[in-house]
PyMOL Python script that loads the backbone (N, CA, C, O; Angstrom):
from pymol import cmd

cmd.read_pdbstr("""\
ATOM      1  N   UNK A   1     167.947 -10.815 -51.988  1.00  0.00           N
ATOM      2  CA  UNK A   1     169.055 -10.439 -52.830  1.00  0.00           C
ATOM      3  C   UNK A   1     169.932  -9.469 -52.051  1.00  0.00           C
ATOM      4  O   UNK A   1     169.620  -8.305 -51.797  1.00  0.00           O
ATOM      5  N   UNK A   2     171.225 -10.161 -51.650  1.00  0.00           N
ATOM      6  CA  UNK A   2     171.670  -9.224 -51.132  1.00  0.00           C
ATOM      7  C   UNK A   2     173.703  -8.585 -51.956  1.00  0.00           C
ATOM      8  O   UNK A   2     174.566  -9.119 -52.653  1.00  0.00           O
ATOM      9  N   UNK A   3     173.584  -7.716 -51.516  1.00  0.00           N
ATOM     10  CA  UNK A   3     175.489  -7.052 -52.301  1.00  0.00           C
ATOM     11  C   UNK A   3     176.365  -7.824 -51.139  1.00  0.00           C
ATOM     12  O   UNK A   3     175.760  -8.201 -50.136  1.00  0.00           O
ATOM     13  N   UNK A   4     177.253  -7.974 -51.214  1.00  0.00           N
ATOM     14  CA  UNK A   4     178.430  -8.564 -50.923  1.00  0.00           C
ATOM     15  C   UNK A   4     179.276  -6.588 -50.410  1.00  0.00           C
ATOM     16  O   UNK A   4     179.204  -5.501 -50.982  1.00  0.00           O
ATOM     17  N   UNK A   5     179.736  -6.892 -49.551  1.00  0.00           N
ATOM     18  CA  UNK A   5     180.212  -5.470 -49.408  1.00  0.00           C
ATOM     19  C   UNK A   5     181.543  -5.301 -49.699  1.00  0.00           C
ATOM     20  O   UNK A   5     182.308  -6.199 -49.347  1.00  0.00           O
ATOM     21  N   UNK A   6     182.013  -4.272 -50.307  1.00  0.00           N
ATOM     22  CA  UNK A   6     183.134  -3.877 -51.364  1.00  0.00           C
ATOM     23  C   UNK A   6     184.437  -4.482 -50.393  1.00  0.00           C
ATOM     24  O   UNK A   6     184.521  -4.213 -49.195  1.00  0.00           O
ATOM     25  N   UNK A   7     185.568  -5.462 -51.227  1.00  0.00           N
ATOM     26  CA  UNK A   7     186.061  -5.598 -50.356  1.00  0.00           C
ATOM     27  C   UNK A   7     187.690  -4.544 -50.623  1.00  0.00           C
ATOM     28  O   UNK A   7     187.873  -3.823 -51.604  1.00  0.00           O
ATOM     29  N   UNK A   8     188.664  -4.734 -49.483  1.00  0.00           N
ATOM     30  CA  UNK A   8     189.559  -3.371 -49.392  1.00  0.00           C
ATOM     31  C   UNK A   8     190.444  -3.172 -50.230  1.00  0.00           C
ATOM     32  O   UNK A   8     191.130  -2.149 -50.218  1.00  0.00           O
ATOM     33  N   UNK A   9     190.586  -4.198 -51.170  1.00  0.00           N
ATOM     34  CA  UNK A   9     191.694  -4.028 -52.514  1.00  0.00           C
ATOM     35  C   UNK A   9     190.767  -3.395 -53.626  1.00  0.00           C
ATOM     36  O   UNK A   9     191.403  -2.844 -54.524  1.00  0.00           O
ATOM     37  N   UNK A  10     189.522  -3.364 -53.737  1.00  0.00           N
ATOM     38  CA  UNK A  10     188.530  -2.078 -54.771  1.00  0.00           C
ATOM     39  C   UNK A  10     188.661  -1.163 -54.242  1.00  0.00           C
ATOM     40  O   UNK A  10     188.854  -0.185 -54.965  1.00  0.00           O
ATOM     41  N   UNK A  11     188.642  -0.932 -52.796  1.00  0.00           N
ATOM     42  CA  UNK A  11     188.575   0.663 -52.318  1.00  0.00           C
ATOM     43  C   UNK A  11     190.224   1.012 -52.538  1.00  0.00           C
ATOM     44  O   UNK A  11     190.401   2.053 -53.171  1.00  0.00           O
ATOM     45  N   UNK A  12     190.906   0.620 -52.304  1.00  0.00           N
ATOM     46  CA  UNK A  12     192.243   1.027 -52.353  1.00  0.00           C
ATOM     47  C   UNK A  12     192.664   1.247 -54.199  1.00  0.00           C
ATOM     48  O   UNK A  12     193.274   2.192 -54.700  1.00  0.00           O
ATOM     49  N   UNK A  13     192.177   0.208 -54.789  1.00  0.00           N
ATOM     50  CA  UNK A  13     192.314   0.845 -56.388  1.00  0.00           C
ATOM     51  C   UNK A  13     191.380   1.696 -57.023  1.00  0.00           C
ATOM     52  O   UNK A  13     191.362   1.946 -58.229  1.00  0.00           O
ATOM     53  N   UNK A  14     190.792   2.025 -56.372  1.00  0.00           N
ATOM     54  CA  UNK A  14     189.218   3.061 -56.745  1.00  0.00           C
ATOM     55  C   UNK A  14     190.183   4.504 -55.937  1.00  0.00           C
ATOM     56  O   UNK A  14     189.529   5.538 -55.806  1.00  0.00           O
ATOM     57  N   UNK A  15     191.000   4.517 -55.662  1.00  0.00           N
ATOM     58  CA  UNK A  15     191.763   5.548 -54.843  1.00  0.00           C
ATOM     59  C   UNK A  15     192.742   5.864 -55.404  1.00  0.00           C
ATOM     60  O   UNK A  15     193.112   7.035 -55.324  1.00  0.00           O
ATOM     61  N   UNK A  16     193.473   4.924 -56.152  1.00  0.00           N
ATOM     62  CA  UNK A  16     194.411   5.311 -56.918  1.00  0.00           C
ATOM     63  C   UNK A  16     194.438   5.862 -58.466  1.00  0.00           C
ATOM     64  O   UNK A  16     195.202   6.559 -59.135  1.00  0.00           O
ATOM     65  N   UNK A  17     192.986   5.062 -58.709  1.00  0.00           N
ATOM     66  CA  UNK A  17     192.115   5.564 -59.874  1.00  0.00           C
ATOM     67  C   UNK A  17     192.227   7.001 -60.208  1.00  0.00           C
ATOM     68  O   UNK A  17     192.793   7.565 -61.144  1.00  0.00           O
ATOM     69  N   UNK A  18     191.178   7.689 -58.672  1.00  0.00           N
ATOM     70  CA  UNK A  18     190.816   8.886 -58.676  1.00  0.00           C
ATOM     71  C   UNK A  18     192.466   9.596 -58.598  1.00  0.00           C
ATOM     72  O   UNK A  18     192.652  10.385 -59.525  1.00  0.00           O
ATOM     73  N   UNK A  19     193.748   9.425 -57.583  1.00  0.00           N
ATOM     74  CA  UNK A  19     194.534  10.093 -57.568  1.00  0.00           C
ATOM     75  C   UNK A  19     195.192  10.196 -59.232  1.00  0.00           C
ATOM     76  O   UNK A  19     195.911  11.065 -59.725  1.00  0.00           O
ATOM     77  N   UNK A  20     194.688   9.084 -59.764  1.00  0.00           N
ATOM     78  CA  UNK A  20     195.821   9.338 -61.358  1.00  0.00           C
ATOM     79  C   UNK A  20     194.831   9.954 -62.047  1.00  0.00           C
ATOM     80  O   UNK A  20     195.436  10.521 -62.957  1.00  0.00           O
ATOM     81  N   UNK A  21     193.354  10.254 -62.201  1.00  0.00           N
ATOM     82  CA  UNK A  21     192.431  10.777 -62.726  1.00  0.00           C
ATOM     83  C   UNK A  21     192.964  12.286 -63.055  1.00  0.00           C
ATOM     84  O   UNK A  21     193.192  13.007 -64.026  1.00  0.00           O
ATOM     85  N   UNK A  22     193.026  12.309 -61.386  1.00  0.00           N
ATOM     86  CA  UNK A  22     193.442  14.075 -60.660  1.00  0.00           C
ATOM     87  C   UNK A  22     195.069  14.512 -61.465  1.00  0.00           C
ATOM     88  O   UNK A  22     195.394  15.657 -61.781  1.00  0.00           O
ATOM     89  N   UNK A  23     195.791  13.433 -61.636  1.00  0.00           N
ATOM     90  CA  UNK A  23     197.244  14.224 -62.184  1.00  0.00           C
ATOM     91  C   UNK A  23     197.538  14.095 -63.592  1.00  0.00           C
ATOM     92  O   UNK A  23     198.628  14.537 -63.955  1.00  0.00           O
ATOM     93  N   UNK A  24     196.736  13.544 -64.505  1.00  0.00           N
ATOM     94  CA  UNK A  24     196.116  13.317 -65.600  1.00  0.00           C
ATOM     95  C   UNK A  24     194.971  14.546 -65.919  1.00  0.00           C
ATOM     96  O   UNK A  24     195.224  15.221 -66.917  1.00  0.00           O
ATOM     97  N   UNK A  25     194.143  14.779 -65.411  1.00  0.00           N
ATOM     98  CA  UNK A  25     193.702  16.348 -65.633  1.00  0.00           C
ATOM     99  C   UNK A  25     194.342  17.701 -65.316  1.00  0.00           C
ATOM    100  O   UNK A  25     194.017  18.797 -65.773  1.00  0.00           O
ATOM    101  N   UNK A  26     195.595  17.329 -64.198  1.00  0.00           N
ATOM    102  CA  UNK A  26     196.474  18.489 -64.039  1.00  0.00           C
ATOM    103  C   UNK A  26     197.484  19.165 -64.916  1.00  0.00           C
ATOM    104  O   UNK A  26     198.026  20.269 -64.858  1.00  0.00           O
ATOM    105  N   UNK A  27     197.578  18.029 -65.850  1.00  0.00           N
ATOM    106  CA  UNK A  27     198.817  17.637 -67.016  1.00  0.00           C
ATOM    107  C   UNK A  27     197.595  18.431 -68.182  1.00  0.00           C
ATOM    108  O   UNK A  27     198.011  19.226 -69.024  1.00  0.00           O
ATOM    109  N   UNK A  28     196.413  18.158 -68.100  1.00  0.00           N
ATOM    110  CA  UNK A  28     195.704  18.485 -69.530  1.00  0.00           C
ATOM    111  C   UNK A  28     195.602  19.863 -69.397  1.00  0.00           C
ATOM    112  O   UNK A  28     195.688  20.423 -70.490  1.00  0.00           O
ATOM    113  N   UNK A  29     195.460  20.555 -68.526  1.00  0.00           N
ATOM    114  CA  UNK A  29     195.411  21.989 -68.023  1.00  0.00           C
ATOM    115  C   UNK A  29     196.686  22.927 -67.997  1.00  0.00           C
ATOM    116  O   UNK A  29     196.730  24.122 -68.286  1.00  0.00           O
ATOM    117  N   UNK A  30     197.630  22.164 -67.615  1.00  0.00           N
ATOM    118  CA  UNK A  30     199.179  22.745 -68.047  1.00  0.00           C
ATOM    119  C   UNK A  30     199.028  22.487 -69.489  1.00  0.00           C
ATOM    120  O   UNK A  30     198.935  23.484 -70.205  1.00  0.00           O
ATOM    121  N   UNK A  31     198.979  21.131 -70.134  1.00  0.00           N
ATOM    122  CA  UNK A  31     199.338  21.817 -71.246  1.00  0.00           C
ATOM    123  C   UNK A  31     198.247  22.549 -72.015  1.00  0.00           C
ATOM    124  O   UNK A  31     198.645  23.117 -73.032  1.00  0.00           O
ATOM    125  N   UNK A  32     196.864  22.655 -71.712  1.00  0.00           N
ATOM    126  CA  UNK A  32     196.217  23.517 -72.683  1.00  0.00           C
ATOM    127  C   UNK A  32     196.086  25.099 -72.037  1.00  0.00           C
ATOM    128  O   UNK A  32     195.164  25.831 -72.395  1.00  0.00           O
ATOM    129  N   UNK A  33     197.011  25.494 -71.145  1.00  0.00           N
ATOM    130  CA  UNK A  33     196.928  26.439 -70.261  1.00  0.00           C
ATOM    131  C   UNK A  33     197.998  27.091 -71.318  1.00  0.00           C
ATOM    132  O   UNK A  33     197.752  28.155 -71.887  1.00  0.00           O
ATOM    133  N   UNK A  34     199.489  26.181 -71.576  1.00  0.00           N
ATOM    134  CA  UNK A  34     200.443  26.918 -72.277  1.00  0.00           C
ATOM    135  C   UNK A  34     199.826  27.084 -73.718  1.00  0.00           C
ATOM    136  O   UNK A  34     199.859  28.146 -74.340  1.00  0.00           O
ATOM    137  N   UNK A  35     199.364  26.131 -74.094  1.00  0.00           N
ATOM    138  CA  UNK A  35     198.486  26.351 -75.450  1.00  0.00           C
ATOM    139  C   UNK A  35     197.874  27.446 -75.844  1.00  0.00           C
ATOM    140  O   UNK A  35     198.007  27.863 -76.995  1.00  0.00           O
ATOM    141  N   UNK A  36     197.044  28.116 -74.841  1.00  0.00           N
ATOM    142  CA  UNK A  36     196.535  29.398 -74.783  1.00  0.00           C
ATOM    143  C   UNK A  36     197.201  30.463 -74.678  1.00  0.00           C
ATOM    144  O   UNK A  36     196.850  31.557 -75.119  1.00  0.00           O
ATOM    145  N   UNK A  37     198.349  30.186 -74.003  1.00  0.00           N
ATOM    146  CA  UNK A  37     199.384  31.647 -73.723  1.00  0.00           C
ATOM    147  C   UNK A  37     200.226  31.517 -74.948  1.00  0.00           C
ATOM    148  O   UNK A  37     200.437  32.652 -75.376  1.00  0.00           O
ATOM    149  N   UNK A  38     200.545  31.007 -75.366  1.00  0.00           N
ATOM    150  CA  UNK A  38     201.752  30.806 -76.650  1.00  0.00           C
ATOM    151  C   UNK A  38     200.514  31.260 -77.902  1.00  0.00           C
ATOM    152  O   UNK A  38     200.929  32.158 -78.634  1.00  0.00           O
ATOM    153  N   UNK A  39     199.387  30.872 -78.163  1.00  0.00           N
ATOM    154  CA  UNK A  39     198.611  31.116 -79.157  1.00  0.00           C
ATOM    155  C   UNK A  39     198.194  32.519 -79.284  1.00  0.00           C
ATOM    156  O   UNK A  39     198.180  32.948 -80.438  1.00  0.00           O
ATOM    157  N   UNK A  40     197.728  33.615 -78.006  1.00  0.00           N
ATOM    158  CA  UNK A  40     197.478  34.689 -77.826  1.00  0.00           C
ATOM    159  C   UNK A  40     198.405  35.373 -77.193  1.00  0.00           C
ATOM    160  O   UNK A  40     198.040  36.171 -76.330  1.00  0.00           O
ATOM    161  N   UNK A  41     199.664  35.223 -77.457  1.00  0.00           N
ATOM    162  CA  UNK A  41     200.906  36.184 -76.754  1.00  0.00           C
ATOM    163  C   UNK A  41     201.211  37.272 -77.974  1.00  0.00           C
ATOM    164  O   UNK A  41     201.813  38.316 -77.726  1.00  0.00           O
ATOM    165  N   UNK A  42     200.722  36.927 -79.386  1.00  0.00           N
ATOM    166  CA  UNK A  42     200.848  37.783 -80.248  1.00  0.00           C
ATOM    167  C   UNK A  42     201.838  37.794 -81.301  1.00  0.00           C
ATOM    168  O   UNK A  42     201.819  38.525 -82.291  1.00  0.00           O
ATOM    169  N   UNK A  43     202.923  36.702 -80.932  1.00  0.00           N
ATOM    170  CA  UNK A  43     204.092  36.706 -82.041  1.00  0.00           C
ATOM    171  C   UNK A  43     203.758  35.566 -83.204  1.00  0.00           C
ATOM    172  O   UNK A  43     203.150  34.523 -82.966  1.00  0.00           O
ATOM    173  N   UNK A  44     204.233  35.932 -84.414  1.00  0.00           N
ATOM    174  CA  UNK A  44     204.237  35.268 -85.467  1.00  0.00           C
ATOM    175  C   UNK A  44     204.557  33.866 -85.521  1.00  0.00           C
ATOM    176  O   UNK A  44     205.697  33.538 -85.849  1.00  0.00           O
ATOM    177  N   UNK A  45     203.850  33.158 -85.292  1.00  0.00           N
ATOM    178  CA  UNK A  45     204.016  31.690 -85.189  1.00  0.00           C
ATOM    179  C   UNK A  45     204.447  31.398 -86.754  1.00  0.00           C
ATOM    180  O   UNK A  45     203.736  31.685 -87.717  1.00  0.00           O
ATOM    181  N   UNK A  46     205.752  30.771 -86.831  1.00  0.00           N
ATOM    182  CA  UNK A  46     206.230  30.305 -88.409  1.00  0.00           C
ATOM    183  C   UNK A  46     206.579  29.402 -87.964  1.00  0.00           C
ATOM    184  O   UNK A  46     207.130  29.235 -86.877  1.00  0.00           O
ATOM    185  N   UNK A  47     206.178  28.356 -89.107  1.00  0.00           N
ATOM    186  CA  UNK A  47     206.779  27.108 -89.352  1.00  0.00           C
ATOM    187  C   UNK A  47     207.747  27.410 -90.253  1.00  0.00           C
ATOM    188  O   UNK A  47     207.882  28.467 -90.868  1.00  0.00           O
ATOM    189  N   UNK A  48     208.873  25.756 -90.333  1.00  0.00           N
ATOM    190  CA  UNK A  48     209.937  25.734 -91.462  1.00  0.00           C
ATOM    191  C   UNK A  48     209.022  24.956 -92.704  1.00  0.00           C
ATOM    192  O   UNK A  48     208.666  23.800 -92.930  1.00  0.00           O
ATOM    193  N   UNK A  49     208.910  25.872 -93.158  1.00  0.00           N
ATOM    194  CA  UNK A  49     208.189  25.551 -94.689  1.00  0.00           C
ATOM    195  C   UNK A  49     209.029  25.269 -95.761  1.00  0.00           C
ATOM    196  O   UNK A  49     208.353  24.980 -96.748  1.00  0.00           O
ATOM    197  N   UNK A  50     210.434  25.228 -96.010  1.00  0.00           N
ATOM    198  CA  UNK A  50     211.554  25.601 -97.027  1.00  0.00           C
ATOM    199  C   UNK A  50     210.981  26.641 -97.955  1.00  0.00           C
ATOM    200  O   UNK A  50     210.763  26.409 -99.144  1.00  0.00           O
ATOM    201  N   UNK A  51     210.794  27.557 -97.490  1.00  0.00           N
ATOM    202  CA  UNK A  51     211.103  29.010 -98.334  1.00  0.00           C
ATOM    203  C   UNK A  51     212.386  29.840 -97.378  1.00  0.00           C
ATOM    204  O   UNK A  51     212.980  29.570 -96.334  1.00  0.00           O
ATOM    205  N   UNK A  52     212.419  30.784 -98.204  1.00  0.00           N
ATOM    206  CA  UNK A  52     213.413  31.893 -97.450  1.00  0.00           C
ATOM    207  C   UNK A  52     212.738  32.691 -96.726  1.00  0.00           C
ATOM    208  O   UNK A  52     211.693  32.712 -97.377  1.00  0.00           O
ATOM    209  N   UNK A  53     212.532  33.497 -95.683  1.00  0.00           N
ATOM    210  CA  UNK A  53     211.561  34.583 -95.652  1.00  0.00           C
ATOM    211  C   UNK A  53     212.761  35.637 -94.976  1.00  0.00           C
ATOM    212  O   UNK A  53     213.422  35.206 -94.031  1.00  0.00           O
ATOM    213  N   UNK A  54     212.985  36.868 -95.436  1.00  0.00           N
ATOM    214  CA  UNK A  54     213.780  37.938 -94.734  1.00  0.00           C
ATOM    215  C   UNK A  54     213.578  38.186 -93.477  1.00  0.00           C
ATOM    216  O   UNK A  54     214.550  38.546 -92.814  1.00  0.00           O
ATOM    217  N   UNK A  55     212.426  38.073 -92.912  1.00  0.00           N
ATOM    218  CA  UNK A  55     211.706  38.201 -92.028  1.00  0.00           C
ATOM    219  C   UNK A  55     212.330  37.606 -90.443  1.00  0.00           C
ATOM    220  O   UNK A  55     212.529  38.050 -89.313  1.00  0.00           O
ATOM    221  N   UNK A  56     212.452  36.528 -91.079  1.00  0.00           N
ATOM    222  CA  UNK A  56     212.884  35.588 -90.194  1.00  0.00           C
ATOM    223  C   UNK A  56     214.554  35.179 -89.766  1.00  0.00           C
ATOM    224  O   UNK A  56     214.857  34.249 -89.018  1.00  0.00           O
ATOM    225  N   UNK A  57     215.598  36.188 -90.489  1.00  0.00           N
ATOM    226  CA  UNK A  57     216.887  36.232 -90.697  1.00  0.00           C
ATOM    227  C   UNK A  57     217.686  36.588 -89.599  1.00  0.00           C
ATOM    228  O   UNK A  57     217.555  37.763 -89.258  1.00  0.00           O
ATOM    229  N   UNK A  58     218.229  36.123 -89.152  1.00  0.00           N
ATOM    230  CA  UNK A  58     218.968  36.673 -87.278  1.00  0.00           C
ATOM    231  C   UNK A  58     219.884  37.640 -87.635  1.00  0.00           C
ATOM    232  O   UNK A  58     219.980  38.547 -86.809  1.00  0.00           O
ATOM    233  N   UNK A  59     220.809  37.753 -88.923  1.00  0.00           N
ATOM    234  CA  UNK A  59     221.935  38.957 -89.088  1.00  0.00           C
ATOM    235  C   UNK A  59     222.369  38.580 -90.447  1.00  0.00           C
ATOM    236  O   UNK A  59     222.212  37.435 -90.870  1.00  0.00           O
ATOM    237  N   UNK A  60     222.899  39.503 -91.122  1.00  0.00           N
ATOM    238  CA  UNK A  60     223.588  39.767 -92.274  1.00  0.00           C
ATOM    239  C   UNK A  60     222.462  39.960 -93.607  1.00  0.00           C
ATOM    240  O   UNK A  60     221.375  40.392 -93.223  1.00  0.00           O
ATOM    241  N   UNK A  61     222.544  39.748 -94.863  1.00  0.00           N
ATOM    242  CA  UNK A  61     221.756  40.248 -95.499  1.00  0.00           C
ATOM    243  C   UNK A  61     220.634  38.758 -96.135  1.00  0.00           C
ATOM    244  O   UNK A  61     220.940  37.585 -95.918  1.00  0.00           O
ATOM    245  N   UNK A  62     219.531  39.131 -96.811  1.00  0.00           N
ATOM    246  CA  UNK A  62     218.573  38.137 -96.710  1.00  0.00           C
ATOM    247  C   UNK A  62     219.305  37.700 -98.352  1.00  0.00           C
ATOM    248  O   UNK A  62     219.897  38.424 -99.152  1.00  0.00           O
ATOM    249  N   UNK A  63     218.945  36.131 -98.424  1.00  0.00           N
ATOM    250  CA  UNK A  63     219.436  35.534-100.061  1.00  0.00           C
ATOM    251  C   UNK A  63     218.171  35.475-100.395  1.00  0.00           C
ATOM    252  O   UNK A  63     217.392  34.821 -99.702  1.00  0.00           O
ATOM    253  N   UNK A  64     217.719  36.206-101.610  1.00  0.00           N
ATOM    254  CA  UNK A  64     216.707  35.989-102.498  1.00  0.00           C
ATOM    255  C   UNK A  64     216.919  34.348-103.510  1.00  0.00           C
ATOM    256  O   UNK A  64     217.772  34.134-104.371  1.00  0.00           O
ATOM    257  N   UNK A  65     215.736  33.330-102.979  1.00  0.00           N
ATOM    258  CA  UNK A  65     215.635  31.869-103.738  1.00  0.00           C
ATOM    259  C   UNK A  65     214.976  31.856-104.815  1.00  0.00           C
ATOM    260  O   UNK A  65     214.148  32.663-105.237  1.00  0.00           O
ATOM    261  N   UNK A  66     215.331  31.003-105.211  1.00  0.00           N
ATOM    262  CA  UNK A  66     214.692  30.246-106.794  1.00  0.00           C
ATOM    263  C   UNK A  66     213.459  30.764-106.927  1.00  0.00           C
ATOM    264  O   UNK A  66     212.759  30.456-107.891  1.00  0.00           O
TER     265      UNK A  66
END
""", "prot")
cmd.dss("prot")
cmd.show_as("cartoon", "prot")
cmd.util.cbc("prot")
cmd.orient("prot")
């Protein structure tokens, strides 16, 4: 019983494999890298919920809603 030895179009896509493996885990690390800095930087993460909040007002005075 013998293997047949790999021929050069597997080694060449077994190469490109690993290179997209590698920039595909580089991408998961940027983004769970910013994930971490934006989550523990400390500022009030708000969503648009449709309420008013004063809080959140850039200038002039806040409108009290329904």
């Amino acid at each position: 019983m013998s293997f047949r030895a790999t021929h050069e179009l597997h080694r060449r896509r077994a190469g490109r494999n690993i290179g997209l493996a590698l920039v595909l885990l580089a991408f998961i690390a940027i983004v769970f890298g910013l994930t971490v800095v934006k989550v523990t930087s400390g500022d009030p993460m708000q969503a648009f919920d449709h309420v008013s909040r004063p809080e959140m007002a850039t200038g002039g005075t806040a409108v009290q809603g329904d």
